[in-house]
MIKOL-104027 format. One record per residue (C-alpha): residue in one letter; x, y, z; residue number from 1. Coordinates in steps of 0.2 Angstrom, whole numbers. Example, Ala and Ser with C-alpha at 12.3 -4.5 7.8 and 13.67 -1.06 7.14 Angstrom:
MIKOL-104027
type; X; Y; Z; seq
A; 62; -22; 39; 1;
S; 68; -5; 36; 2;
***
This chain:
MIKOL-104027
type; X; Y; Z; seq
X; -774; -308; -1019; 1;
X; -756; -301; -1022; 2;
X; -750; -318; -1025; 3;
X; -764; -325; -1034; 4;
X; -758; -309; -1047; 5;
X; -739; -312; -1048; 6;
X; -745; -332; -1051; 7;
X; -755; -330; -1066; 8;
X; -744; -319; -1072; 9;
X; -730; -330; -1071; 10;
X; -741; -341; -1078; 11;
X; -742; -331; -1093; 12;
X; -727; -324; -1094; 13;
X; -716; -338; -1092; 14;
X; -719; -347; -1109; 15;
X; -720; -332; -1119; 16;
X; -704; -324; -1112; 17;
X; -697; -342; -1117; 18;
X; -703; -340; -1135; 19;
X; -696; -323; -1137; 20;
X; -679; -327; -1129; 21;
X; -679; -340; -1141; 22;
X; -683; -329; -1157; 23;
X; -672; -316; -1148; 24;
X; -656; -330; -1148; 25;
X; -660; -334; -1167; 26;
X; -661; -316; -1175; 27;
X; -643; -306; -1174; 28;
X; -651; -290; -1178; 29;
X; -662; -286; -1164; 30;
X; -648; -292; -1150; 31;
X; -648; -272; -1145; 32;
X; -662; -268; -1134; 33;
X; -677; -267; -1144; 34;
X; -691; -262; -1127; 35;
X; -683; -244; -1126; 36;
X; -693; -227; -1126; 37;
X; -690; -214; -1116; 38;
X; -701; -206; -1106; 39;
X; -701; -192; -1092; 40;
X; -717; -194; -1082; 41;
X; -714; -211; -1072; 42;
X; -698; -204; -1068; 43;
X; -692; -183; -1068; 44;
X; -678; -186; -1077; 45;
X; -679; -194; -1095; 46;
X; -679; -212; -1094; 47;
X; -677; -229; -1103; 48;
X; -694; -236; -1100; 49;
X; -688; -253; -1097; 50;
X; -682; -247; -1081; 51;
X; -697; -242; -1073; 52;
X; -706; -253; -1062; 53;
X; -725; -245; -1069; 54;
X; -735; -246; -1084; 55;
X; -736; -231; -1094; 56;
X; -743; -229; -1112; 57;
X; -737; -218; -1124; 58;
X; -746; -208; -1139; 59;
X; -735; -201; -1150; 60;
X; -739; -185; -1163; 61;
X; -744; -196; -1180; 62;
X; -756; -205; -1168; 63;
X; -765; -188; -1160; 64;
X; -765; -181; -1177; 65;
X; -771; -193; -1188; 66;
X; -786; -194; -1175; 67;
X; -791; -176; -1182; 68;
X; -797; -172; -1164; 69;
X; -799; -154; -1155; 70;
X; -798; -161; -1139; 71;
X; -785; -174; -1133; 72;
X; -796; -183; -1121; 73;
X; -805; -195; -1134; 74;
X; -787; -202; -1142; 75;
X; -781; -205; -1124; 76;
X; -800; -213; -1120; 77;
X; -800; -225; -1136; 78;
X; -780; -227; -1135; 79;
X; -776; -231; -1117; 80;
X; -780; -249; -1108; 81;
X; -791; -244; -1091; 82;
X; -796; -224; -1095; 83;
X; -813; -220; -1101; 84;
X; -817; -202; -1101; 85;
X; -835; -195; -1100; 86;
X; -843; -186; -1116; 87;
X; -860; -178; -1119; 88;
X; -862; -170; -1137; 89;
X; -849; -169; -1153; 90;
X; -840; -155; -1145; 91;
X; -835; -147; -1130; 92;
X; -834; -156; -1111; 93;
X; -842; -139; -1101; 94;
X; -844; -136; -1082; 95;
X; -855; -138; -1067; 96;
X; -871; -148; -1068; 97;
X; -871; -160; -1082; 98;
X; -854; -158; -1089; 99;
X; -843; -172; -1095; 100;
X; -826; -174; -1096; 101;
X; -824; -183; -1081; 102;
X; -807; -195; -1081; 103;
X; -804; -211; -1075; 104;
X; -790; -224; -1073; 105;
X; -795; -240; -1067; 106;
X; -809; -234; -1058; 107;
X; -801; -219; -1048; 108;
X; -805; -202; -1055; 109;
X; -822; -196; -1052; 110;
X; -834; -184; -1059; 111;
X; -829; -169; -1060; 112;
X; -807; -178; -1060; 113;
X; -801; -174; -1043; 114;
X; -791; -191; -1042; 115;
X; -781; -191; -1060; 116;
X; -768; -178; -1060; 117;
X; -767; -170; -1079; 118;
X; -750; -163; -1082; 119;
X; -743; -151; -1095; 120;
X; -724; -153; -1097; 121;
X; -725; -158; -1079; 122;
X; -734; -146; -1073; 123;
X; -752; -148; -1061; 124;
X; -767; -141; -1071; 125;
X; -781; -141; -1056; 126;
X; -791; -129; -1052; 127;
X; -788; -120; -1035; 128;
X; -805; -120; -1030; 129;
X; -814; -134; -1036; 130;
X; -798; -147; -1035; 131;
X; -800; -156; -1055; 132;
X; -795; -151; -1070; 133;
X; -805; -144; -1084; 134;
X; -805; -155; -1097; 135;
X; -809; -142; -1113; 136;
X; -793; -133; -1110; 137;
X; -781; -148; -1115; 138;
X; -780; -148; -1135; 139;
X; -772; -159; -1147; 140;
X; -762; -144; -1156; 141;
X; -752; -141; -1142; 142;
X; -745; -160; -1139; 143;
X; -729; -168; -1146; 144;
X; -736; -184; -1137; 145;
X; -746; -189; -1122; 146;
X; -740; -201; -1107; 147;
X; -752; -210; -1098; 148;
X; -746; -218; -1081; 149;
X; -759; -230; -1075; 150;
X; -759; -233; -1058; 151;
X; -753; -220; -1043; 152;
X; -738; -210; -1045; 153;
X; -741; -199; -1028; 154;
X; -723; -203; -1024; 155;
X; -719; -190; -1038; 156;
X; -734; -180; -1043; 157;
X; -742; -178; -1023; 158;
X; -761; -175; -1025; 159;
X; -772; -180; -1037; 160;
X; -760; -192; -1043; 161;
X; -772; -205; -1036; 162;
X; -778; -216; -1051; 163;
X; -763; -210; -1062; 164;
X; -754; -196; -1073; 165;
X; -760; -187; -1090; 166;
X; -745; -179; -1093; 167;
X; -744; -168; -1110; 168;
X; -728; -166; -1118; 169;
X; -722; -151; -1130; 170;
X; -713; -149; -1144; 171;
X; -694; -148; -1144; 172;
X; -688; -139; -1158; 173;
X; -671; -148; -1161; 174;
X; -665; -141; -1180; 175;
X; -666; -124; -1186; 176;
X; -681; -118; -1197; 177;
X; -697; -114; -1199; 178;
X; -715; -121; -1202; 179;
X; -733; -117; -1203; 180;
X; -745; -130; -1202; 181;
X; -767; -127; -1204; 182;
X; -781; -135; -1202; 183;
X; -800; -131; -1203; 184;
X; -813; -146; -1205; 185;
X; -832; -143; -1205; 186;
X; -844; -154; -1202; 187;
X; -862; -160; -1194; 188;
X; -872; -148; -1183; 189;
X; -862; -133; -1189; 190;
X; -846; -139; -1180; 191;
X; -829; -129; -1186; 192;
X; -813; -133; -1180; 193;
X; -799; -123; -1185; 194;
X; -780; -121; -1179; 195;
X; -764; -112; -1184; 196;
X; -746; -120; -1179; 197;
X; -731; -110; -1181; 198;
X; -712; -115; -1176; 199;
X; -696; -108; -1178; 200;
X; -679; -111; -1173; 201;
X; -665; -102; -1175; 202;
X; -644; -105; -1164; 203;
X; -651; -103; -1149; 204;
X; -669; -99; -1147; 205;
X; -683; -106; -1151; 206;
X; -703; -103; -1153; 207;
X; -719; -111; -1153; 208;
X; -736; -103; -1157; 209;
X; -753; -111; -1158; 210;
X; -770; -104; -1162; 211;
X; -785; -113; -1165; 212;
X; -804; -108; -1165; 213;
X; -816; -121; -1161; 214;
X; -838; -119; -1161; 215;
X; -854; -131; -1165; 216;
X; -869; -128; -1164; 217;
X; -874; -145; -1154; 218;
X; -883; -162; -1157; 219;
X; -897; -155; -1147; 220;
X; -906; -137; -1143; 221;
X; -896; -126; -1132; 222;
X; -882; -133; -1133; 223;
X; -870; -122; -1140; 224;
X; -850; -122; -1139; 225;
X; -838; -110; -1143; 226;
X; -818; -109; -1140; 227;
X; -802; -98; -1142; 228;
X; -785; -105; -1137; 229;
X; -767; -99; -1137; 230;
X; -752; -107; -1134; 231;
X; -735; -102; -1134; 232;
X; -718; -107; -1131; 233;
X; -701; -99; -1131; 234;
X; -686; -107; -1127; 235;
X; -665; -103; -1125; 236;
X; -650; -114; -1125; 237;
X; -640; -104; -1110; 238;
X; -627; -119; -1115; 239;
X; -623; -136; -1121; 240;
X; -632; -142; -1103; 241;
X; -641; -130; -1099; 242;
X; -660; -124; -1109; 243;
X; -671; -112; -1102; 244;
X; -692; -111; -1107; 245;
X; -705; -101; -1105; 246;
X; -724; -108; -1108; 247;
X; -740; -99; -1108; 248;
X; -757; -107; -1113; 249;
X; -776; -97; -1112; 250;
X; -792; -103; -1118; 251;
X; -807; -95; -1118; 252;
X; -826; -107; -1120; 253;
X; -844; -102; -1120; 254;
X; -853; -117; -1115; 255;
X; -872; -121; -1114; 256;
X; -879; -134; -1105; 257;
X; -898; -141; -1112; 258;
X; -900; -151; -1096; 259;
X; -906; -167; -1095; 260;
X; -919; -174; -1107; 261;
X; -931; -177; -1093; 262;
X; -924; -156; -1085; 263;
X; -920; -147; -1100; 264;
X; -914; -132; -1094; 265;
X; -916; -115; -1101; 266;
X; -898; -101; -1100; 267;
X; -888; -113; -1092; 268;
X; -873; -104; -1101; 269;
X; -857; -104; -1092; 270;
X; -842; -92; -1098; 271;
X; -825; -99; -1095; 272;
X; -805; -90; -1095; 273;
X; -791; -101; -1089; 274;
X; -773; -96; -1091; 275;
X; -758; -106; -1089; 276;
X; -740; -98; -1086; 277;
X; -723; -106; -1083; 278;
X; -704; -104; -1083; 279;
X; -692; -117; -1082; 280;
X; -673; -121; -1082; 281;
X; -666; -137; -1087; 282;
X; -651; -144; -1085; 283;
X; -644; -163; -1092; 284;
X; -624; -167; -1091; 285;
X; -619; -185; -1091; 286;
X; -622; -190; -1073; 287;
X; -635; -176; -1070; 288;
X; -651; -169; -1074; 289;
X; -663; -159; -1067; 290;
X; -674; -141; -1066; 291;
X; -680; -129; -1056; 292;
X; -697; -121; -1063; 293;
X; -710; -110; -1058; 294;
X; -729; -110; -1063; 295;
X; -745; -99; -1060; 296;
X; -762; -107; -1067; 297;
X; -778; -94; -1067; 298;
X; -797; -95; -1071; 299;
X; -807; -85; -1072; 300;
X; -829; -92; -1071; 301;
X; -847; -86; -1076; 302;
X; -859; -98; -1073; 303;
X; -878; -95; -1077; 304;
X; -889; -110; -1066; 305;
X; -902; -110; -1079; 306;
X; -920; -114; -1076; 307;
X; -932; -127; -1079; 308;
X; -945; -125; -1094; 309;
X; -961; -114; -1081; 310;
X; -953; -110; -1068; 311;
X; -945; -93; -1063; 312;
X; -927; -88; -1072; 313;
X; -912; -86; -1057; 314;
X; -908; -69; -1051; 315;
X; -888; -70; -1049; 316;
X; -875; -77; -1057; 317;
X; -861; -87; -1052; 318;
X; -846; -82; -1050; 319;
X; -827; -89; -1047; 320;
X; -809; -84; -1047; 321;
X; -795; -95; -1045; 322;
X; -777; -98; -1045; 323;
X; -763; -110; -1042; 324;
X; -744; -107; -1042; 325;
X; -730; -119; -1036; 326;
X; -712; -120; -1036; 327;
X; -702; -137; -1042; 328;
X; -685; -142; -1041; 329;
X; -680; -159; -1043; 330;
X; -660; -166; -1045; 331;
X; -657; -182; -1053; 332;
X; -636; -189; -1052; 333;
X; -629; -206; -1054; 334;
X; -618; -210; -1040; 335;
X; -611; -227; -1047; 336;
X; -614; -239; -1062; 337;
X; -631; -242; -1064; 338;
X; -638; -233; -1049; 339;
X; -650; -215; -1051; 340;
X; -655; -205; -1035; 341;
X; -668; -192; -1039; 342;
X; -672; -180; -1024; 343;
X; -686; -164; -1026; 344;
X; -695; -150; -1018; 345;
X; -713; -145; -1021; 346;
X; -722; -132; -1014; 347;
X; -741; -124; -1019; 348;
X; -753; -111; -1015; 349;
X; -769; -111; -1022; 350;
X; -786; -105; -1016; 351;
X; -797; -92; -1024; 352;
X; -814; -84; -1022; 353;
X; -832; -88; -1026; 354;
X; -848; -76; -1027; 355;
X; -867; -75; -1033; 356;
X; -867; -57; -1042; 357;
X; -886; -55; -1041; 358;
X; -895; -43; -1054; 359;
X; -898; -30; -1043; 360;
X; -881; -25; -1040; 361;
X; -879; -36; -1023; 362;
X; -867; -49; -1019; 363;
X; -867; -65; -1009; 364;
X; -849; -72; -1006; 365;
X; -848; -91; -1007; 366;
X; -828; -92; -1001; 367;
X; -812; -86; -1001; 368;
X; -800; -96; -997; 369;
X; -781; -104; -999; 370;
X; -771; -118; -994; 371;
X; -753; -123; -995; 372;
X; -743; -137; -998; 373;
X; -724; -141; -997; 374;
X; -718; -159; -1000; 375;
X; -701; -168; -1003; 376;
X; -697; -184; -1009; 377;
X; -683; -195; -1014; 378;
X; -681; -211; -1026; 379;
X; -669; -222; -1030; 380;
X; -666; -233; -1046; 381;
X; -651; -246; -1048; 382;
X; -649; -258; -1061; 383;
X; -641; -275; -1056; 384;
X; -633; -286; -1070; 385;
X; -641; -274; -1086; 386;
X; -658; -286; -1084; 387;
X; -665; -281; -1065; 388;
X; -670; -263; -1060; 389;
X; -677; -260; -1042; 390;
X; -685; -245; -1039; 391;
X; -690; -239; -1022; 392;
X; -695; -221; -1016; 393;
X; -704; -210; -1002; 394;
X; -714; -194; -1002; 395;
X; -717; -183; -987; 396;
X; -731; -172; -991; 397;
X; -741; -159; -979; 398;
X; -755; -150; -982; 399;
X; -758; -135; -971; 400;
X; -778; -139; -965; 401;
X; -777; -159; -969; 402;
X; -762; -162; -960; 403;
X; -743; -174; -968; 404;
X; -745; -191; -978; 405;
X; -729; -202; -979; 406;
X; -731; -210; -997; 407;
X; -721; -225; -1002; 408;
X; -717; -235; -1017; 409;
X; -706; -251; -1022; 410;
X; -704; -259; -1036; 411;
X; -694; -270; -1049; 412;
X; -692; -273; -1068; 413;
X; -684; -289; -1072; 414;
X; -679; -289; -1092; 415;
X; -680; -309; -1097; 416;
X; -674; -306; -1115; 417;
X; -669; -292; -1127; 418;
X; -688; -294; -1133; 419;
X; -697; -297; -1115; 420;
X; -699; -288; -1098; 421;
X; -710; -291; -1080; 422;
X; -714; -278; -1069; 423;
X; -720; -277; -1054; 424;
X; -726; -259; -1043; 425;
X; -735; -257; -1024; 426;
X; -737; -239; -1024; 427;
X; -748; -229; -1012; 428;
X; -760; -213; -1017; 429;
X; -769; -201; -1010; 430;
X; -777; -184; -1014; 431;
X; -779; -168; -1002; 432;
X; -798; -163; -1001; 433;
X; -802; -149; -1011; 434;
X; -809; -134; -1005; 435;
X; -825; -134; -1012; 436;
X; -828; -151; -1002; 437;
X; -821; -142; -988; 438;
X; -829; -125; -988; 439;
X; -840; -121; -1000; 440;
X; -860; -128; -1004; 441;
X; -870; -136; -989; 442;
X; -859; -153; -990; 443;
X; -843; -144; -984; 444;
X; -832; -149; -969; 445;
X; -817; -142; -965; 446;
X; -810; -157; -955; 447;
X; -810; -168; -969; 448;
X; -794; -178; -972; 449;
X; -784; -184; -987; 450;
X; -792; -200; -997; 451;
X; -778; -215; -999; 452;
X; -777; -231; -1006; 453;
X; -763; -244; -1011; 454;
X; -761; -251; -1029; 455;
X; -753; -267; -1033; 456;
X; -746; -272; -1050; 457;
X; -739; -284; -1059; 458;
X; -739; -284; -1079; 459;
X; -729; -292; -1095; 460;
X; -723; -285; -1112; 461;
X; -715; -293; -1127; 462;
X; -710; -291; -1145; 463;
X; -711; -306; -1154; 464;
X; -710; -311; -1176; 465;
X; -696; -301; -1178; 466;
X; -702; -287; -1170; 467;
X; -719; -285; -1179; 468;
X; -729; -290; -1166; 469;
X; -729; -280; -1149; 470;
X; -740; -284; -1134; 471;
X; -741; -280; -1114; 472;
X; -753; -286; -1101; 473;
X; -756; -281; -1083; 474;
X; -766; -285; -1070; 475;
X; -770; -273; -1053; 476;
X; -777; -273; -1039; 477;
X; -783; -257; -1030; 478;
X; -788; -254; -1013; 479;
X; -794; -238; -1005; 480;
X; -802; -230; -989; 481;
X; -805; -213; -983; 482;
X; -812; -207; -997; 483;
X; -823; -193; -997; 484;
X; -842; -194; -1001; 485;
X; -860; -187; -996; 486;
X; -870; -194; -983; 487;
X; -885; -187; -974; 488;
X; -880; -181; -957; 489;
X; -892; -175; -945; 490;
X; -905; -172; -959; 491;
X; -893; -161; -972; 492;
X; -878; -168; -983; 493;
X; -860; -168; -977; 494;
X; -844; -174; -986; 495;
X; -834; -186; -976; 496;
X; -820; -200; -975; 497;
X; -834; -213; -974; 498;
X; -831; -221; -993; 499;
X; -820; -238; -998; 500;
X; -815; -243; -1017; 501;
X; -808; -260; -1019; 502;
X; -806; -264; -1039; 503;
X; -796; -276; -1048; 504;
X; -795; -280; -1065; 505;
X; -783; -285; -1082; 506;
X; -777; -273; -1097; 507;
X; -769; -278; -1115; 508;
X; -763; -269; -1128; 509;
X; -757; -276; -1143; 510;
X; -749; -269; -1159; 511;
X; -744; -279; -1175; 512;
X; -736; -270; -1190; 513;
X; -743; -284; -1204; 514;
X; -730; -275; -1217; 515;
X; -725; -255; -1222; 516;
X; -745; -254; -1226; 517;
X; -755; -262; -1214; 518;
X; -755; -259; -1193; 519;
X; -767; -266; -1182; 520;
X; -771; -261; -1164; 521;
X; -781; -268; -1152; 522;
X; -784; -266; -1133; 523;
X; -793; -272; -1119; 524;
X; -798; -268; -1100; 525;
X; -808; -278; -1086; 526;
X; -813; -270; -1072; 527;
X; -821; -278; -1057; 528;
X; -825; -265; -1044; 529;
X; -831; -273; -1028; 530;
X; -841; -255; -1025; 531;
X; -849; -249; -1039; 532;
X; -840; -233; -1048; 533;
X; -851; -222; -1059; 534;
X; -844; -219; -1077; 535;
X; -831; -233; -1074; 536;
X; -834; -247; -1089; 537;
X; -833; -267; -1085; 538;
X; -826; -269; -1102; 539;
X; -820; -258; -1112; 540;
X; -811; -264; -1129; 541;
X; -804; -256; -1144; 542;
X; -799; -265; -1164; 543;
X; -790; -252; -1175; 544;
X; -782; -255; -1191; 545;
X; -772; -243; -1202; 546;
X; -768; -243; -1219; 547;
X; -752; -234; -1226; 548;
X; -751; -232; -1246; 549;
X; -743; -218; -1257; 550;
X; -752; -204; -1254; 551;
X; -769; -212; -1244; 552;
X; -768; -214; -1223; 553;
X; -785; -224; -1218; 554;
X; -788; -229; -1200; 555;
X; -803; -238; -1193; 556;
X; -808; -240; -1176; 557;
X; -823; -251; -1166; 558;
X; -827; -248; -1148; 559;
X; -835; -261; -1135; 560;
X; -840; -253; -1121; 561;
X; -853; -263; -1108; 562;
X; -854; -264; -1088; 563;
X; -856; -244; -1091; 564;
X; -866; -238; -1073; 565;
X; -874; -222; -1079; 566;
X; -884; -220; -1062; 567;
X; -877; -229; -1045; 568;
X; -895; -230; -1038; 569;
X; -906; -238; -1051; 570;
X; -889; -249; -1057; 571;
X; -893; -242; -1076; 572;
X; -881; -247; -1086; 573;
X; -875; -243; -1104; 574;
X; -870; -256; -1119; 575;
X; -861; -249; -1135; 576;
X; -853; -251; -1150; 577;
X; -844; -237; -1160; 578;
X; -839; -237; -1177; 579;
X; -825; -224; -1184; 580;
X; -818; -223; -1198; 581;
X; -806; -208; -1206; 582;
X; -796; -206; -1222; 583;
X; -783; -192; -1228; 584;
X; -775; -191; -1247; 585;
X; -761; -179; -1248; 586;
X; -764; -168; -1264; 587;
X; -747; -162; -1263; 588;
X; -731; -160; -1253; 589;
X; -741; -148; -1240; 590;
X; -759; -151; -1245; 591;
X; -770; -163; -1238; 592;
X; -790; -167; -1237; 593;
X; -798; -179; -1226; 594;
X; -814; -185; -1219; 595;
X; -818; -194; -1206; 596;
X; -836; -201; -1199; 597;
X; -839; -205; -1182; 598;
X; -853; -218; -1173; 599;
X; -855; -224; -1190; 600;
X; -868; -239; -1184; 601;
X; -879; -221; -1177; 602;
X; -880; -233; -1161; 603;
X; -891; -224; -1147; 604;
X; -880; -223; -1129; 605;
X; -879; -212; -1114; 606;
X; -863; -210; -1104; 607;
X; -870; -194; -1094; 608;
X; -887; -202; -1089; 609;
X; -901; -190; -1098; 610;
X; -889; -182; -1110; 611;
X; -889; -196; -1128; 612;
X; -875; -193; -1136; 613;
X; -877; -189; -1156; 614;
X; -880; -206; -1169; 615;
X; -867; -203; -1186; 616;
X; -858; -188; -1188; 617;
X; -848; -182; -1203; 618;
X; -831; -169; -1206; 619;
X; -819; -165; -1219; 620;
X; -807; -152; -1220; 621;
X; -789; -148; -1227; 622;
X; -771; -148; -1221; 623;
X; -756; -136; -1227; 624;
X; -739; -136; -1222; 625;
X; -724; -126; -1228; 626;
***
């Protein structure tokens, strides 16, 4: 398999590296390195992008805004090669039984996302109970850009980071001054969306503030959103190397939950706090970068089961506390020309506590619990010749109930011309059960182990016609054992390290400015999963064009979606097309209006089985800025 993958691409690569090599020879202008970007999450320490061995994508802020969304997850959905995220109304993801939200790269992920690790400034944003994320708390407003590691990144990130990295980057105010910036839209069902962004810098400090309030009223009965969020950051220059930060992020959301058209449910309402704090110091000299930071995540969860329509309502409620801190330090020097040793130290405590408050004033406890994790690792970068990079690292990480797990990772970048590179990435991952599959509801087992798996890589990217058009593809194979799922054991259900994944598959992106007007978009993934992966598309491909002129910024975008298995069991599977289109004209220097409409076709799909998602939807609001 892993040389039938370095063939073809080699294969495909080898003639097209020649063409660009050739363009690259004939135009004098682009003889500076034209693949550079720099990124932070493949490596800790800012990083040209040629020199990492993985494939990352990267959305920058024009790209999230102009999508006009409240949540991030759908630009990284329609944006990113190999992630599809789950969705069930026009807004709001929820909790529990029959939310969505669920995250997946290539395949790995799951439902609720115990097996893609979502960063904020590099960060973990887990819960300490229940082991995933919660997808409503990460907003469009608070991101500068998003980077999108796909494929494991253990070596770095430890748990979670099974399938990939999310990892939201903040603003950097880099020039004094001030500005405010709103926006409100309204549109079908009731839905408002509202946010307030202010930022200020002045010598040595610096501020952030974003507030946005978010509600619908739902495509269907009872199903009801509502959100408050705050985000803040301040930030000091100690010195010309040295910036401290300080980052603090609550949401509150009231969710509802209709069930399932054949269960509707009635009060399955949930009420949802989640606070995230951190402080960090940074450091970047010439031959050296680094920080040492320190973050505490909190929730705080009611959740009403509901009932079905004639039978008896529940007598308790749900209930669920839960925290994580960690400490990070992490060094990065170069020792000699070309060479960049990165060495860190993780450590984690999270845990919490889970109850049934029932109405008469009695409690049931469900768990309290903790666990801890300390990990180190080390990598090591060195450039040969200014065209090849190797890349190799190792992670040591133990987890106080599931035991230590070595995690390796090689890999090279080769770049064949100014306009062309090759990479290739073997990288192990694996995630630490969570205590919910350990301790809580009837599954539980307390002597599960870690889930693991090894990813093989190999992709190609190019700039070609004088840097208009831009492209990449890669191609992956995946394979996994240990993984954790529910079988029937002596007559009840039990979690164990019984499950396998092996997937393989082919992603392209492809960019081509036509002229200062026009940018067209397009990407593609295949996945071919050798077990069947619920909510993981077979196909999944994306056409986008933008158009540029004076005052008027009009994007459009179509969705193929098909090999969509919505239940495992029955092998139902989903088939879609999506039409969007949005528009803004800019009234003045800091006014704007814009619309957009969504599902334009009013095509009829499911991605969470019994929960249709809505046909055509409409919004328009406004934007200031002074």
């Amino acid at each position: 398999m892993i040389k039938r993958l370095f063939l073809a691409l080699f294969i495909v690569g080898t003639p097209l590296a020649a063409l660009t090599q050739a363009q690259g020879d004939s135009i004098k202008e682009y003889r500076h390195h034209s693949l550079d970007e720099v990124v932070v999450t493949g490596t800790r320490d800012e990083t040209d992008i040629r020199h990492l061995p993985m494939t990352i994508s990267v959305l920058n802020n024009q790209q999230i805004k102009s999508r006009y969304e409240q949540s991030l997850l759908p630009v990284i959905s329609e944006q990113v090669p190999g992630v599809f995220v789950t969705s069930r109304g026009v807004l709001g993801y929820g909790v529990a039984a029959g939310s969505s939200g669920g995250i997946k790269i290539r395949g790995i992920g799951g439902s609720p996302t115990t097996g893609v690790l979502v960063l904020i400034d590099g960060h973990p944003q887990y819960m300490g109970l229940m082991g995933h994320s919660v997808a409503d708390s990460y907003q469009s407003i608070m991101a500068d850009k998003v980077e999108v590691v796909r494929g494991s990144a253990s070596v770095l990130y430890g748990s979670n980071a099974l399938g990939g990295v999310i990892n939201i980057v903040s603003r950097k105010l880099q020039e004094d001054g001030g500005k405010t910036d709103a926006r409100v839209s309204y549109g079908s069902y009731n839905t408002l969306m509202s946010e307030l962004s202010m930022s200020n810098r002045k010598g040595r400090f610096s501020s952030i503030l974003n507030v946005s309030y978010d509600r619908t009223d739902g495509h269907r009965d009872n199903m009801e959103y509502e959100q408050y969020s705050v985000y803040s950051k301040l930030g000091f220059q100690i010195n010309e190397n040295w910036n401290a930060f300080i980052h603090l992020n609550v949401s509150r959301f009231d969710a509802s939950n209709p069930g399932s058209i054949a269960v509707p449910l009635i009060d399955n309402d949930s009420e949802i706090s989640r606070g995230i704090s951190s402080l960090s110091v940074e450091n970047n000299c010439d031959l050296s970068s680094g920080a040492f930071k320190f973050f505490y995540n909190w929730g705080r969860h009611k959740i009403n089961d509901g009932y079905q329509v004639g039978a008896t309502p529940v007598t308790y409620l749900f209930n669920s506390k839960d925290m994580m801190s960690g400490l990070m330090w992490y060094q990065s020097v170069s020792l000699f020309s070309g060479n960049r040793l990165t060495a860190g130290i993780d450590v984690q405590k999270f845990g919490g506590e889970a109850w049934n408050s029932f109405y008469d004033g009695n409690l049931s406890d469900l768990a309290d619990k903790s666990e801890e994790v300390v990990a180190g690792y080390i990598t090591a970068r060195q450039n040969i010749n200014s065209v090849l990079t190797v890349d190799a690292g190792l992670r040591l990480d133990h987890h106080s109930t599931a035991g230590s797990e070595w995690i390796p990772q090689g890999g090279v970048s080769y770049q064949v011309s100014d306009l062309s590179l090759i990479r290739a990435i073997v990288s192990k991952g694996f995630r630490n059960p969570s205590l919910r599959e350990m301790y809580m509801f009837p599954p539980q087992n307390p002597d599960l182990k870690a889930e693991r798996l090894v990813n093989y890589e190999v992709s190609f990217s190019s700039k070609v016609f004088i840097n208009k058009l831009s492209y990449s593809v890669s191609l992956f194979y995946i394979k996994g054992d240990n993984m954790i799922q529910t079988v029937s054991s002596g007559g009840r259900p039990l979690n164990l390290n019984s499950g396998e994944i092996e997937n393989r598959g082919a992603e392209l992106s492809v960019n081509y400015r036509a002229n200062e007007r026009w940018l067209l978009t397009a990407n593609y993934s295949l996945l071919d999963m050798e077990k069947l992966v619920l909510a993981a598309p077979e196909n999944k491909l994306y056409l986008g064009a933008v158009f540029k002129h004076e005052n008027w910024h009009i994007s459009s975008g179509i969705q193929y979606i098909s090999g969509l298995y919505v239940n495992i069991h029955d092998l139902s599977q989903e088939e879609f097309l999506l039409l969007n289109i949005r528009g803004s004209f800019k009234l003045s220097r800091d006014v704007s209006l814009f619309v957009k409409g969504e599902n334009l076709l009013a095509q009829e799909y499911e991605i969470n089985e019994g929960y249709p998602m809505p046909k055509a939807t409409f919004s328009g609001g406004f934007n200031i800025s002074f």
